[in-house]
SESESE-327641 format. One line per field, with one value per residue: x negated, y, z negated of N, C-alpha, C, CB in turn; chain; residue in one letter; residue number from 1. Coordinates in pm, 1 decimal, padded with zeros to 6 digits. Each point is the difference from the previous one (the first is absolute). Glycine has a CB too. Layout:
REM residues N
nu <- (X / ...)
nv <- (Y / ...)
nw <- (Z / ...)
cau <- (X / ...)
cav <- (Y / ...)
caw <- (Z / ...)
cu <- (X / ...)
cv <- (Y / ...)
cw <- (Z / ...)
cbu <- (X / ...)
cbv <- (Y / ...)
cbw <- (Z / ...)
chain <- (A / ...)
resn <- (a / ...)
resi <- (NUM / ...)
REM end
This chain:
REM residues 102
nu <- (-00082.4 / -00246.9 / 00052.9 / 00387.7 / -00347.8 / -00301.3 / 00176.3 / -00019.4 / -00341.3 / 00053.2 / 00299.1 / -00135.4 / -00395.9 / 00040.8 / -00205.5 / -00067.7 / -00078.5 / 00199.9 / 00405.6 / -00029.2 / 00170.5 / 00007.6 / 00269.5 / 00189.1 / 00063.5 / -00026.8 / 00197.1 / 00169.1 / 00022.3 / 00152.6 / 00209.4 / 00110.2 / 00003.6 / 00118.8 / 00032.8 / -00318.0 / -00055.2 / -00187.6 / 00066.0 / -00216.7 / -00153.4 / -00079.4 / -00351.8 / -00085.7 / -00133.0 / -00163.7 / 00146.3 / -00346.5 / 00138.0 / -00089.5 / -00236.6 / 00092.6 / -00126.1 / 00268.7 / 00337.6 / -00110.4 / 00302.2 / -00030.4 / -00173.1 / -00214.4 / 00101.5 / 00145.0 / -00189.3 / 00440.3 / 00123.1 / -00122.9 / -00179.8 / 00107.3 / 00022.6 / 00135.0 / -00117.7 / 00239.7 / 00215.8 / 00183.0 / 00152.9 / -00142.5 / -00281.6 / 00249.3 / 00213.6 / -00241.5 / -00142.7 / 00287.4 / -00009.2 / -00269.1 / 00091.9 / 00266.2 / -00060.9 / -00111.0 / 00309.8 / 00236.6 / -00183.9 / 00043.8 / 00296.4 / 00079.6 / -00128.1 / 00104.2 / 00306.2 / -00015.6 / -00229.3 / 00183.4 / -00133.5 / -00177.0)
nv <- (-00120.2 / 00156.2 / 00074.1 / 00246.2 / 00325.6 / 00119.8 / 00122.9 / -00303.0 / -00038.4 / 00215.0 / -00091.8 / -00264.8 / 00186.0 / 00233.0 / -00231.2 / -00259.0 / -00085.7 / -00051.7 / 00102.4 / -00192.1 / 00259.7 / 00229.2 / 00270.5 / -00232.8 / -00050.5 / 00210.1 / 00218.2 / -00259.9 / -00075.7 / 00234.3 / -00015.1 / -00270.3 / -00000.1 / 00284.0 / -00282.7 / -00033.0 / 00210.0 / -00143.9 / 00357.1 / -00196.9 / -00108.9 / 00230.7 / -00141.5 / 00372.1 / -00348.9 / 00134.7 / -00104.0 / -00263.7 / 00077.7 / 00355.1 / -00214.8 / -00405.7 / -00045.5 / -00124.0 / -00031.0 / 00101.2 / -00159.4 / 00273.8 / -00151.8 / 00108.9 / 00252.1 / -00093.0 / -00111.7 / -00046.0 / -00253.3 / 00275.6 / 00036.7 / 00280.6 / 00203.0 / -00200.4 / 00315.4 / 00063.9 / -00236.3 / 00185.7 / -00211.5 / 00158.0 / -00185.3 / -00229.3 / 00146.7 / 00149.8 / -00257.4 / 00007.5 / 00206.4 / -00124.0 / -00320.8 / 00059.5 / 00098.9 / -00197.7 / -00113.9 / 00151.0 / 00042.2 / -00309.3 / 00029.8 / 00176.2 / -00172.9 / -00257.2 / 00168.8 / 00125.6 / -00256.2 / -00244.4 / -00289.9 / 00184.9)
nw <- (00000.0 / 00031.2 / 00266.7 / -00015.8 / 00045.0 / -00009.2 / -00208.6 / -00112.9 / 00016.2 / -00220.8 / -00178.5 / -00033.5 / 00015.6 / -00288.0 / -00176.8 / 00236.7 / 00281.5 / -00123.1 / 00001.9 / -00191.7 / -00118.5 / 00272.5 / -00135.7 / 00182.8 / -00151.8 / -00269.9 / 00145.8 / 00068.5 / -00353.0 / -00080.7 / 00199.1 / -00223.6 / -00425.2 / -00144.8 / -00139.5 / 00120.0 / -00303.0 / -00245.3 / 00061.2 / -00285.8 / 00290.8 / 00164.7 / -00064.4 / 00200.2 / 00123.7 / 00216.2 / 00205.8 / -00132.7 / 00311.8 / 00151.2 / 00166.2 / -00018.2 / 00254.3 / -00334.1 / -00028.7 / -00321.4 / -00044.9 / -00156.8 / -00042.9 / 00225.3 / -00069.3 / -00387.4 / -00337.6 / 00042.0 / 00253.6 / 00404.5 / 00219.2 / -00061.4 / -00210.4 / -00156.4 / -00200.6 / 00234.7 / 00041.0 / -00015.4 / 00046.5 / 00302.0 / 00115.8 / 00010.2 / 00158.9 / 00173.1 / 00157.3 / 00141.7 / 00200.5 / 00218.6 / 00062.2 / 00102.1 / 00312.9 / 00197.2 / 00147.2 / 00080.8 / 00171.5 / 00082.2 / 00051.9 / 00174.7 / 00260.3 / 00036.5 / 00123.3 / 00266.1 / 00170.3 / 00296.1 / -00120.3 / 00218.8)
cau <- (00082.4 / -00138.7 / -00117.2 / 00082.1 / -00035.6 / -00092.4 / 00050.1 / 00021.2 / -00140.9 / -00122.2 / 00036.0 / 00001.0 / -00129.5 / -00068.5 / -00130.5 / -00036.8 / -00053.4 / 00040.3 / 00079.9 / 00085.4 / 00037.6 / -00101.0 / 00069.3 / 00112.0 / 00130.3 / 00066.2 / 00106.9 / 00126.9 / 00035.1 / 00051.0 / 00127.9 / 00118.0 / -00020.9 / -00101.9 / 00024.0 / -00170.7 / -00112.4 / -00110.2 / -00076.1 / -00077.0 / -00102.4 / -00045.5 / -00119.5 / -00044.0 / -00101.3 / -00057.5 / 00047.5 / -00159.7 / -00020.9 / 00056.0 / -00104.5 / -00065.6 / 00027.4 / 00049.1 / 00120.5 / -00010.3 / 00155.5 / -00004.3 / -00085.5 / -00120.2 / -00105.6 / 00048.0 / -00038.7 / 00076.7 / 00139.7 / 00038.6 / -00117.5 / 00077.8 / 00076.7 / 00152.1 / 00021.0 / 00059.9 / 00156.7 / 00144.8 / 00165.4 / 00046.9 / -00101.2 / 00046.6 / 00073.9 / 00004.9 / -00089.5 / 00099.8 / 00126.7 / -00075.3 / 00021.5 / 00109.4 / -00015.4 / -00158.3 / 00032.1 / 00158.8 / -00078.7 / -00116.4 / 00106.8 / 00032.9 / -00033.1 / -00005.3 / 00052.6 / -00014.7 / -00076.2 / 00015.6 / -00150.0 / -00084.0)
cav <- (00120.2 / 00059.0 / 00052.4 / -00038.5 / 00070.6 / 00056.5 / 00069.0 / -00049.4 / -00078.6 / 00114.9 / 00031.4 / -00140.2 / -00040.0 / 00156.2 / 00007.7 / -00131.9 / -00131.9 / -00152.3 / 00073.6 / -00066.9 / 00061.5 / 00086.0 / 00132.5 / -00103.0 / -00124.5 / -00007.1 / 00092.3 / -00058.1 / -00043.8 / 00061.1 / 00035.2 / -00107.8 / -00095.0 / 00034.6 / -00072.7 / -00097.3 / 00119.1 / 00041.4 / 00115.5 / 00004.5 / -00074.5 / 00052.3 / 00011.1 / 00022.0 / -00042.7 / -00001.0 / -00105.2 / -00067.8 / -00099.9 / 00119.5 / 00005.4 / -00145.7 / -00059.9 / -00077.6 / 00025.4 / -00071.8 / 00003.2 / 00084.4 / -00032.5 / 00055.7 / 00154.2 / 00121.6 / -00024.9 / 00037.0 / -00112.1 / 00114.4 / 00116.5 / 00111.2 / 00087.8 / -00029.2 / 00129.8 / 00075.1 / -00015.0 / 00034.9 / -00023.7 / 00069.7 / -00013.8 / -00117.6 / 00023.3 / 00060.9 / -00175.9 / -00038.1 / 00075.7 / 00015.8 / -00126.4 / -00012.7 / 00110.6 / -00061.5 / -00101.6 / 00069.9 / 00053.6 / -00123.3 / -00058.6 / 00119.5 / -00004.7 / -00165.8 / -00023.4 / 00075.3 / 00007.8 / -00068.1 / -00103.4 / -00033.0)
caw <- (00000.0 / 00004.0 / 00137.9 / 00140.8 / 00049.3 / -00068.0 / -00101.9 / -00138.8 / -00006.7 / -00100.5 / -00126.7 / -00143.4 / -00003.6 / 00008.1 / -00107.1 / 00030.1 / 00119.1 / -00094.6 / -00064.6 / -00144.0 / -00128.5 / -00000.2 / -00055.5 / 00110.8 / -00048.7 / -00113.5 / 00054.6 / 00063.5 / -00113.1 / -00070.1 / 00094.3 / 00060.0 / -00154.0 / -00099.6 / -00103.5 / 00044.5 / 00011.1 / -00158.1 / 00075.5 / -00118.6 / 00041.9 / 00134.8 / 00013.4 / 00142.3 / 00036.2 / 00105.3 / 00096.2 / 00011.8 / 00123.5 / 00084.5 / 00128.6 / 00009.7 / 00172.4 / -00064.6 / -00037.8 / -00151.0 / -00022.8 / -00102.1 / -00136.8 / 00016.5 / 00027.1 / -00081.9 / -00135.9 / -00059.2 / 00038.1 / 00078.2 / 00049.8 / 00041.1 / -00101.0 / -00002.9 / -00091.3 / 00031.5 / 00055.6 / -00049.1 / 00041.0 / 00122.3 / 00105.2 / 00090.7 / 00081.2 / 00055.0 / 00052.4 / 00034.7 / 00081.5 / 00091.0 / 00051.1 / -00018.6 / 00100.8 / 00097.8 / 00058.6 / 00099.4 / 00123.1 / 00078.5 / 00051.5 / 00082.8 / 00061.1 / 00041.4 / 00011.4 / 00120.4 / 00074.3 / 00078.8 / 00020.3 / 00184.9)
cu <- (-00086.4 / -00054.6 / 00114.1 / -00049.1 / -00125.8 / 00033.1 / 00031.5 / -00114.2 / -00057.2 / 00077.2 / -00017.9 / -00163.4 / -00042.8 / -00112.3 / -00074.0 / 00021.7 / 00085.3 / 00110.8 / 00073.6 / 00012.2 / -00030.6 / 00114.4 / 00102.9 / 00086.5 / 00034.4 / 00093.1 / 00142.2 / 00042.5 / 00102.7 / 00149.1 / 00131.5 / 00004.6 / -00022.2 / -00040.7 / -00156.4 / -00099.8 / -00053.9 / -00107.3 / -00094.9 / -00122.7 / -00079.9 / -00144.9 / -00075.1 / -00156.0 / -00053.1 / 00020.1 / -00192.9 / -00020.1 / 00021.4 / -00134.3 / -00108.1 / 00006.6 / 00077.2 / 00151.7 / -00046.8 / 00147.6 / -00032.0 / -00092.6 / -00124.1 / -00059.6 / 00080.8 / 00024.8 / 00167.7 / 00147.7 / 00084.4 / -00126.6 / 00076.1 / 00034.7 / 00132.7 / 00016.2 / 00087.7 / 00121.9 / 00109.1 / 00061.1 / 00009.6 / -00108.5 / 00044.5 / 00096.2 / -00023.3 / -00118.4 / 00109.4 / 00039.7 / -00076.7 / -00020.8 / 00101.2 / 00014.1 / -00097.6 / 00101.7 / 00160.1 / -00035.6 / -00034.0 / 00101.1 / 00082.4 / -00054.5 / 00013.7 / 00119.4 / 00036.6 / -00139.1 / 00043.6 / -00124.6 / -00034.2 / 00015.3)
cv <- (00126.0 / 00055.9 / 00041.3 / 00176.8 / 00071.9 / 00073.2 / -00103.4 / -00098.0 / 00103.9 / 00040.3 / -00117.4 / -00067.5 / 00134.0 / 00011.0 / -00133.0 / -00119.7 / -00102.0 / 00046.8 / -00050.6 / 00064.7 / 00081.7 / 00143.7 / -00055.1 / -00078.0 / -00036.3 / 00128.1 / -00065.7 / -00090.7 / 00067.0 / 00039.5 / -00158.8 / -00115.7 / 00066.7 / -00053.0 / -00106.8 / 00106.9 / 00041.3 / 00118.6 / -00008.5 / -00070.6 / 00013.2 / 00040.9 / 00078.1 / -00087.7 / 00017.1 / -00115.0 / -00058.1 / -00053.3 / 00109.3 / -00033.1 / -00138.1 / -00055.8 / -00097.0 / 00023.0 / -00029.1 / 00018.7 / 00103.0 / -00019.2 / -00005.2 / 00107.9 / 00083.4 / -00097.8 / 00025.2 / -00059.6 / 00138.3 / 00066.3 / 00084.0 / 00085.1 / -00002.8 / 00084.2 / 00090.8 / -00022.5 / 00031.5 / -00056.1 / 00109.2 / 00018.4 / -00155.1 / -00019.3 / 00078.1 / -00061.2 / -00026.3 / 00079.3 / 00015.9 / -00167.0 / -00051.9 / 00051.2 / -00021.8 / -00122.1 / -00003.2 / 00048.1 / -00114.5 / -00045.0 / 00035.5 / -00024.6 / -00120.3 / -00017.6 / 00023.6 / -00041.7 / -00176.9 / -00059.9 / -00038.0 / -00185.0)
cw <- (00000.0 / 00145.3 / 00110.5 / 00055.3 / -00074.4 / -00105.9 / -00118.1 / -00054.5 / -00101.8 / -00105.8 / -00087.7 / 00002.0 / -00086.7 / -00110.8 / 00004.5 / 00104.8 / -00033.4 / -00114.0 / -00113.3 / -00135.1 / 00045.6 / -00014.2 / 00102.0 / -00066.3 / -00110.0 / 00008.2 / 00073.0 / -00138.5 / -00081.2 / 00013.6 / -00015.8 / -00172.3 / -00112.1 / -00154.7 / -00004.2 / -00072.4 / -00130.6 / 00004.0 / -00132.3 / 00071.7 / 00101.9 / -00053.6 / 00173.6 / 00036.0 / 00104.8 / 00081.0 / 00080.8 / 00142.6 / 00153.4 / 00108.8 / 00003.4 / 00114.2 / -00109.4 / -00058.8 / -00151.3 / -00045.9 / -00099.9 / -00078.8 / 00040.1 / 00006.7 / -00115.7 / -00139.0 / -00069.3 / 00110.8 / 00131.3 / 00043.8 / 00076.7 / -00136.7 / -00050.6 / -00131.0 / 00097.5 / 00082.9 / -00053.7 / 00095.1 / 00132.1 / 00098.9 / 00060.3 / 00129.0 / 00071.8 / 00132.7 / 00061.2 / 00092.6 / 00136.5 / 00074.0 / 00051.0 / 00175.7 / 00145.8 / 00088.2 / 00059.1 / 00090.7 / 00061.9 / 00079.1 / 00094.6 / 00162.5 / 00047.7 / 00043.4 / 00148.7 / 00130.9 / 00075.9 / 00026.3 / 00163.7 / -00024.6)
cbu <- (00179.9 / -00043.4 / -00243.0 / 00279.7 / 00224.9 / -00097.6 / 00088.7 / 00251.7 / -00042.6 / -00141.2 / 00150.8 / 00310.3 / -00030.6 / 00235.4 / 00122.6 / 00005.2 / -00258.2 / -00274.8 / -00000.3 / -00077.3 / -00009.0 / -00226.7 / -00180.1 / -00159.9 / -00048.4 / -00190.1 / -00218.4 / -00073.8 / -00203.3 / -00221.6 / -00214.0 / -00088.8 / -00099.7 / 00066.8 / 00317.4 / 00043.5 / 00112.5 / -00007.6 / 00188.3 / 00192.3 / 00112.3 / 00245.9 / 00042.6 / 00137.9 / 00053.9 / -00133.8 / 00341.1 / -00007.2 / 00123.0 / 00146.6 / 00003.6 / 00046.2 / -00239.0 / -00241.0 / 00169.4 / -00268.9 / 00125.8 / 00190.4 / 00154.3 / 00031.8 / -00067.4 / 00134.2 / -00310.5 / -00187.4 / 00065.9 / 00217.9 / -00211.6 / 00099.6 / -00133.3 / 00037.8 / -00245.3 / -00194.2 / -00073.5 / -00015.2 / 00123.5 / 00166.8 / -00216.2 / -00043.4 / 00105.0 / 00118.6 / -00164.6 / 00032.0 / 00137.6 / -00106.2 / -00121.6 / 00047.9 / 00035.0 / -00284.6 / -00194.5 / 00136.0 / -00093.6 / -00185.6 / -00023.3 / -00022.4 / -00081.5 / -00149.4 / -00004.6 / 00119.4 / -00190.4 / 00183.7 / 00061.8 / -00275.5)
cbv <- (-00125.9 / -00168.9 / -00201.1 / -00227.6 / -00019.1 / -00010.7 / 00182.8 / 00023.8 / -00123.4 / 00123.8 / 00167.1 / -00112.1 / -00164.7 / 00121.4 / 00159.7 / 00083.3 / 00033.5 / -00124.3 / 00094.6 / -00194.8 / -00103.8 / -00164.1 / 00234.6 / -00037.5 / -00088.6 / -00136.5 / 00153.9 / -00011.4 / -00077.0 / 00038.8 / 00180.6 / -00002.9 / -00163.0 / 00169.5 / 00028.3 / -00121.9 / 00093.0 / -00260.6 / 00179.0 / -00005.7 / -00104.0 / 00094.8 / -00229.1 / 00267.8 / -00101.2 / 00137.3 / 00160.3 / -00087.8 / -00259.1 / 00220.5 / 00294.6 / -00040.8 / 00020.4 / -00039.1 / -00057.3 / 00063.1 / -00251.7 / 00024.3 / -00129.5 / -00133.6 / 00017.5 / 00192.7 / 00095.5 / 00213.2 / -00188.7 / 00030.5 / -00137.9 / -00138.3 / 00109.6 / -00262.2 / -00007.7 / 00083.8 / -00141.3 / 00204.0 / -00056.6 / 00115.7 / 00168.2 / -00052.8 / -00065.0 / 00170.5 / -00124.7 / -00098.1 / 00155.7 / 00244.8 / -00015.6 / 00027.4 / 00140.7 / 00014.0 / -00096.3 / 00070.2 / 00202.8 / -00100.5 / -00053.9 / 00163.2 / 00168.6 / -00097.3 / -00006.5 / 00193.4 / 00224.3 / 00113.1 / -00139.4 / 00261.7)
cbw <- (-00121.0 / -00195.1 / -00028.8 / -00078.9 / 00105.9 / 00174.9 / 00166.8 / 00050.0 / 00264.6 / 00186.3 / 00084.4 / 00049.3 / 00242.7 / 00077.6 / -00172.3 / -00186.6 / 00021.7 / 00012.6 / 00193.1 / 00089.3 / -00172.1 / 00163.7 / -00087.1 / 00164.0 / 00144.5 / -00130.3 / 00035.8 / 00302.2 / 00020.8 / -00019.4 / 00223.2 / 00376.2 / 00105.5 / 00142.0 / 00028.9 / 00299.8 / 00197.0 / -00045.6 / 00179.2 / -00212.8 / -00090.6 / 00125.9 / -00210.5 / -00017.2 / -00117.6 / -00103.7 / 00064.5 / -00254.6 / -00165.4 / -00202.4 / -00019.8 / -00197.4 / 00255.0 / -00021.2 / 00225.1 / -00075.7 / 00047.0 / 00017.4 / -00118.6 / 00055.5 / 00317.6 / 00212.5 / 00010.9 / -00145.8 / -00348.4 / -00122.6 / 00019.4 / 00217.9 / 00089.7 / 00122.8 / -00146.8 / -00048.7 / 00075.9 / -00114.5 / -00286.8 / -00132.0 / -00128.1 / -00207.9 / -00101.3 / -00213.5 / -00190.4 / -00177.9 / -00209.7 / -00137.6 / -00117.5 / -00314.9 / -00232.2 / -00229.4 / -00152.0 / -00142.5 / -00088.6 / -00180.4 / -00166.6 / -00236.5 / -00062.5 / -00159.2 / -00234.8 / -00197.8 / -00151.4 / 00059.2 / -00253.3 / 00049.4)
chain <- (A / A / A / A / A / A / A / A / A / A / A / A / A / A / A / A / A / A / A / A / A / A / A / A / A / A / A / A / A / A / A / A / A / A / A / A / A / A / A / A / A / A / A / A / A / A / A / A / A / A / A / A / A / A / A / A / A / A / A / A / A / A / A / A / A / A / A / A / A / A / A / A / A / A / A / A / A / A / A / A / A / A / A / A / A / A / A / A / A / A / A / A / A / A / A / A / A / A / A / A / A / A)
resn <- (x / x / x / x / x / x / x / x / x / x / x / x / x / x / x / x / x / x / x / x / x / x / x / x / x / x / x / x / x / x / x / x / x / x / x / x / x / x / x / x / x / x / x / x / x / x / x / x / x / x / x / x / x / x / x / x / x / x / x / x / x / x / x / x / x / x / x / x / x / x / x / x / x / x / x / x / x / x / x / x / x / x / x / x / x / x / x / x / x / x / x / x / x / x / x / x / x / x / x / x / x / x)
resi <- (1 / 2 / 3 / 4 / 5 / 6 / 7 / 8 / 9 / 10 / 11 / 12 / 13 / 14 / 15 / 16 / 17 / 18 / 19 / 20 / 21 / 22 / 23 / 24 / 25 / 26 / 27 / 28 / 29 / 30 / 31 / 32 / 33 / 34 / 35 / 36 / 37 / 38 / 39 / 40 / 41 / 42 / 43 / 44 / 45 / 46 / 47 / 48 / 49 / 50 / 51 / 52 / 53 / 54 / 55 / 56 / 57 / 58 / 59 / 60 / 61 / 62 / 63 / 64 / 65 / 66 / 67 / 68 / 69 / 70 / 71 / 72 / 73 / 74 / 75 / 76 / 77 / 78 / 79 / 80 / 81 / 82 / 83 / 84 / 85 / 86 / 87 / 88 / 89 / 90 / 91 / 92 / 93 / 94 / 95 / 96 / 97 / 98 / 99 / 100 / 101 / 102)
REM end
């Protein structure tokens, strides 16, 4: 969902490559679970793998289970994630609906 365009690639990439837990998708969290969300437990971490030729999972590059900034996630950065996502891919669809297969 993430990559269905550039704008929404960089907004949900913007502090982290490797994004797990990162101000994104704990923000969408906040928007859609917030009952999931232990913001006490939000730790900001550097994203270790951003310029690796290699992939690593979490637990290999981050000491706290996230990377990135999820200190600074909120409830209305999330829905404002969502809506743009929401918005991107309606638009896509839009287009599919209308464009004629060669």
């Amino acid at each position: 969902m993430w990559e269905i365009s550039p704008k929404i690639h960089e907004f949900y990439h913007h502090d982290a490559v490797n994004f797990h837990a990162n101000c994104a998708e704990t923000s969408v969290m906040l928007a859609l679970r917030p009952d999931l969300v232990q913001m006490d437990r939000a730790v900001d971490e550097p994203d270790r793998s951003a310029h690796c030729f290699f992939a690593y999972t979490v637990d290999q590059e981050s000491v706290h289970g996230g990377v990135g900034n999820p200190s600074q996630a909120d409830e209305a950065f999330g829905q404002a994630i969502l809506a743009a996502c929401i918005a991107e891919l309606s638009t896509q669809l839009q287009h599919a609906m209308i464009e004629k297969p060669r």
